[in-house]
N, C-alpha and C positions, 0 to 999 in steps of 0.2 A: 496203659493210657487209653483213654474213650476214644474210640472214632465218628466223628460225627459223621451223621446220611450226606448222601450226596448232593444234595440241595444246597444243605447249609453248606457245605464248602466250596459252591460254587457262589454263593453270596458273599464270603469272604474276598473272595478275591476286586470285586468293587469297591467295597469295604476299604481294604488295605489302601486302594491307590487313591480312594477318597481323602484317605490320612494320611500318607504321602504328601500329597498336595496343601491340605490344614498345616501341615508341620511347616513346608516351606512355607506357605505365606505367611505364617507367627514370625518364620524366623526372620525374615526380609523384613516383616514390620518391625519386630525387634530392633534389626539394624538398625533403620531408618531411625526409632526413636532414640535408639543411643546415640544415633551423631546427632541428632535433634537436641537430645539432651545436654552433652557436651557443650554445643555451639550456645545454648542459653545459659549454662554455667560460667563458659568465658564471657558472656554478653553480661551478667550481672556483677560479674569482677568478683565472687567470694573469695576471701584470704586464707580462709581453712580448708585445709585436705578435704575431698571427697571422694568416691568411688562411684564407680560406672562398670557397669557390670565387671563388678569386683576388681578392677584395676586401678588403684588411687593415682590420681591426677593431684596439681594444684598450681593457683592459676591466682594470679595478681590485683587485688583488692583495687578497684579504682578510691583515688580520693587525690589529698594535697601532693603525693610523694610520684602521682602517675604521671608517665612521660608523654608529653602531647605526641603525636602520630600526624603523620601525613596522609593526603588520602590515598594510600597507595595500597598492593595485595604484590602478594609472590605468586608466581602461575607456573606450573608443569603442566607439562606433554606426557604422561604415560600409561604405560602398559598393566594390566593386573599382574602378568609375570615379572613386573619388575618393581615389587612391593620391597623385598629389602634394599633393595639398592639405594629404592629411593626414603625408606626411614632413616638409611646412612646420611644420607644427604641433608633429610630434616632435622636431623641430632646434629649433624656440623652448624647450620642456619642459624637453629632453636643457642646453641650452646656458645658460638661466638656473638649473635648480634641480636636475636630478636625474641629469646628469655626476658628481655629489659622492655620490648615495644608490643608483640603480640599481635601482629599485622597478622589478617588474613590469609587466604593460602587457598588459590583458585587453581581445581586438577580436573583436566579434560580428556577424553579419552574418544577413542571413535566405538567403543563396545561398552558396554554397560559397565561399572568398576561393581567386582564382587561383595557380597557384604564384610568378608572380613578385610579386603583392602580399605573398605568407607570406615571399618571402627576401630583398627589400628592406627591409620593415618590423622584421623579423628582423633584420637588420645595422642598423638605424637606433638602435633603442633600445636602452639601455646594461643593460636589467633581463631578465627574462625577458618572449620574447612568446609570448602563449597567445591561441590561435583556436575560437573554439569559432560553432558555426551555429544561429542560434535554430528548435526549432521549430514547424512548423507551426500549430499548436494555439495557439500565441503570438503570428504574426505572421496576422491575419485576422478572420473575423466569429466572433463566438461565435453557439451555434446559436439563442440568445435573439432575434439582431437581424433586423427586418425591412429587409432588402437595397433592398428597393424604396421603402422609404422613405428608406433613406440617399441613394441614388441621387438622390433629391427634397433632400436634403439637401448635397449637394455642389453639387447645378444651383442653387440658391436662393443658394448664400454662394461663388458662382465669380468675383465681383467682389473677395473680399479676399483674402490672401495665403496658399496652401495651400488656400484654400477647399474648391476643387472635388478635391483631392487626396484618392484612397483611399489610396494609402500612409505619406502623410503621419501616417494616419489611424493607421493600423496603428502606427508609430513612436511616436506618442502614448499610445496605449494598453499599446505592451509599455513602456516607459519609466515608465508609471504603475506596472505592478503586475507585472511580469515580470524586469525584468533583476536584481537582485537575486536571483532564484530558480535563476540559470545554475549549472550545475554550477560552470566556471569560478571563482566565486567566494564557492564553500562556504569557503575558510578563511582569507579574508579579512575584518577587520573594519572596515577604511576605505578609501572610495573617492573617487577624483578624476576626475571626467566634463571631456573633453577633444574638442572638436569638429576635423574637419578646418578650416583656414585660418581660424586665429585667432593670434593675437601677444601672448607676454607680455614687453614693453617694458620692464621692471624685472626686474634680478635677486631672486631669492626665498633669501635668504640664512637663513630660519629656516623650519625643515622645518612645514612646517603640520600633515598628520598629527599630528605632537607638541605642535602647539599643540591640537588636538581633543582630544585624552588631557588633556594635564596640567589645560589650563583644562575641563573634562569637559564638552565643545560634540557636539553631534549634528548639524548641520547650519550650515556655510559655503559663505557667498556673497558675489557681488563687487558684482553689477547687482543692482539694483530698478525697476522702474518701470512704468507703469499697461497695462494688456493691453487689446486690442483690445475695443469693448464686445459685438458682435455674436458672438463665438466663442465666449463663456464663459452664454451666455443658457442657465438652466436651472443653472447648476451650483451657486448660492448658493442656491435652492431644495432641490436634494439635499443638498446641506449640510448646511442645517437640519434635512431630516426626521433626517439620519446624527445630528446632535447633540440631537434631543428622542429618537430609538432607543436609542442608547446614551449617556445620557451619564456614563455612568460612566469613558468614554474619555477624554471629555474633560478638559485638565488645569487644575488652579484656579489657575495662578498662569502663565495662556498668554499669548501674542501678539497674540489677537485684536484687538486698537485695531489692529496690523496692517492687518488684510484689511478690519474697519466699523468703525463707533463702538459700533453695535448691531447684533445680529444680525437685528433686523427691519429698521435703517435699508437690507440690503443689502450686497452685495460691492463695494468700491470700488474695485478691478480691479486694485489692487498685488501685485505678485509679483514673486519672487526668479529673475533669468533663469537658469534650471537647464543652459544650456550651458554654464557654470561653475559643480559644484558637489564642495563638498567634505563627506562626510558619514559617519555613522556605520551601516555596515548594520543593525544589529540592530535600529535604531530603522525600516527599513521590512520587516524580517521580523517584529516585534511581531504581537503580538494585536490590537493596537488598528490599525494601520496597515493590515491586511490587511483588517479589517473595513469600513475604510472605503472602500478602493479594490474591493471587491465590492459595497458598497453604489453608489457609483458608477456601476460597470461595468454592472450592472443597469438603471440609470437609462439610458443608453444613449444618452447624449451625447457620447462619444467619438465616434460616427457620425450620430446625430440632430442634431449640433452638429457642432463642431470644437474640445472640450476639450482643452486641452494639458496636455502634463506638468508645465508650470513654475508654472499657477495650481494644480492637483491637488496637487505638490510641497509649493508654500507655505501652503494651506490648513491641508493636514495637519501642517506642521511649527507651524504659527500658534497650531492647537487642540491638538494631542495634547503636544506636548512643551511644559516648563518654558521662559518666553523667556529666561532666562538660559541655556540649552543652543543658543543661535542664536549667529553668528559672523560678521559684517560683518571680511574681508580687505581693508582698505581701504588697505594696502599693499602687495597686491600687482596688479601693471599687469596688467590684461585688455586684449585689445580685437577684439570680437569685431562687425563692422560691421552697422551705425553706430555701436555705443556701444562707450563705453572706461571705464576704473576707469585713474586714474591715481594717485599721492600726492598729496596736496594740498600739501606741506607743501617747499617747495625744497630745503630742506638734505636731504630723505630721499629727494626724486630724485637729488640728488646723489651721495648715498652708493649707492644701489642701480641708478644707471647706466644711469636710466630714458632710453628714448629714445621718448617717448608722443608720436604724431603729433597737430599739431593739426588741428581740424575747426572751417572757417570757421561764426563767428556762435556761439562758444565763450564761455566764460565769461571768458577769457582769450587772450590775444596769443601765448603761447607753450608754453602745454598746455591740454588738453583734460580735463576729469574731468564724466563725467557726472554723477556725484552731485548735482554744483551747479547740474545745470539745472533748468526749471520742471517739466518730464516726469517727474522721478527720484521716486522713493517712497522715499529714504533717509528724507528728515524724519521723514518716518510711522515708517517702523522706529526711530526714534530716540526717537521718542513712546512706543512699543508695549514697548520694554523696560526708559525712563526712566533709562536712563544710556548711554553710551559703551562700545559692546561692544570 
């Protein structure tokens, strides 16, 4: 083999990382136009098969047979390491309910998503998918919080689950009062929150969005049930001061037997599990919504604590909106572990071809519904709006 002079192979070596560099950015642009491509394939409705880089897709002709749509999008939360979990998730969505609608499908992330998570997830779902990257100023401390205290506050609560978590933290908080604000989804007005590795075990044969509009619901859910006592200390306090500050927010004909009996008796730690939810944006771009979740955030239990989104969620849905505008989907299968939302009712597993795993020491021999257990906060929600949602 020749050996080239020393010149020349010291020219190589610029060379090489010059091409390095070429390759990645082909390849990123590549990306980009494959999810590009995809997202104008499903935008023009062809009924024939196609391929994208070399992976046949196919995707629902619009014309007389297509199902009107609401304006609505599906949104996740995640991680590039959590790419299969979440195509599990989108193959449950895509194959019980939205193979037939084609709804969009808006995924945020606080780090740049890889290109092979943008053109797998891209071929996966049948609607548009849009990526957008939270930032900074969203995902972190505001310049209010004292660090060293939180610090003290993760080390104190690292015995329970997420305790000792800062980004846990961070997720909480943009989830309170941030995602709704993504550019992403200015012009949408209903969203469905969809976690990686959950299972919906029952077909969903009637478009839910459409059930929000018609029956005029601002907020659905599947789970309820009581929140850890130590994570939520402080937040029924801020509460109160929010509803003696304004209560002009508050609404006369609320939920609150919900969340106490009385607002001095305390928070009795029920809440609607917001990893399934279905709701109406405008209701947390409000006036009142926003007030409150800066009332909050000030209070500084997000990191002083370990507030989550799902009791913040149902607070504010509990007080601010009418409880007739709340929505127990209590047909359609969740199951998001440990707990499941199954049909109670036989003949409607039946017909919607529920295949709901059971969980030893159930209510039941051969399905599982949490609702029915001692833990679940149904009852209570059932008290709180005095009839059957």
């Amino acid at each position: 083999m020749a050996i080239l002079p020393r010149g020349y192979r010291q020219l190589l070596i610029p060379l090489a990382i010059v091409a390095i560099f070429l390759l990645i950015g082909t390849a990123y642009s590549n990306s980009n136009e494959i999810v590009g491509k995809v997202n104008e394939i499903k935008d023009q409705g062809f009924s024939s098969s196609v391929k994208i880089a070399g992976i046949p897709m196919r995707t629902k002709k619009k014309g007389s047979n297509a199902i009107k749509r609401e304006n609505a999008t599906f949104i996740t939360l995640a991680r590039n390491e959590e790419l299969e979990g979440l195509l599990s998730s989108i193959n449950e969505v895509e194959s019980r309910f939205n193979k037939d609608y084609h709804y969009d499908w808006v995924f945020l992330n606080d780090m740049e998503f890889t290109m092979e998570f943008r053109k797998r997830v891209s071929l996966a779902v049948s609607g548009k998918a849009k990526f957008g990257r939270i930032p900074e100023e969203q995902w972190g401390y505001p310049s209010f919080i004292d660090q060293s205290r939180a610090a003290d506050a993760r080390q104190y609560l690292k015995s329970i689950i997420y305790g000792d978590s800062e980004s846990y933290r961070f997720m909480c908080r943009f989830e309170s009062g941030f995602f709704y604000k993504q550019p992403l989804m200015d012009e949408y007005k209903y969203y469905w929150r969809v976690e990686p590795d959950v299972k919906f075990p029952c077909d969903i044969v009637e478009d839910p969005f459409k059930v929000m509009r018609e029956k005029k619901r601002l907020y659905g859910f599947t789970l309820a049930l009581y929140e850890i006592p130590y994570v939520v200390e402080g937040l029924w306090d801020a509460t109160k001061e929010f509803i003696e500050k304004y209560p002009q927010y508050i609404n006369n004909h609320n939920a609150m037997r919900f969340v106490t009996a009385n607002k001095d008796d305390g928070y009795n730690l029920c809440h609607f599990w917001s990893n399934f939810e279905i709701a109406d944006l405008d209701f947390f771009r409000s006036e009142a919504y926003e007030a409150y979740f800066q009332h909050l955030d000030e209070a500084g239990g997000f990191f002083y604590n370990r507030w989550g989104d799902a009791p913040v969620h149902t607070l504010a849905v509990s007080l601010l909106m009418d409880r007739e505008q709340l929505h127990w989907f209590k047909n359609i299968g969740y199951y998001h572990p440990p707990f499941q939302n199954c049909p109670a009712e036989p003949e409607v597993r039946r017909e919607l071809n529920c295949d709901c795993p059971n969980i030893p020491g159930a209510v039941s021999d051969d399905w599982f519904n949490f609702a029915y257990e001692a833990n679940s906060c149904i009852s209570q929600y059932m008290i709180a709006i005095g009839k059957d949602s």
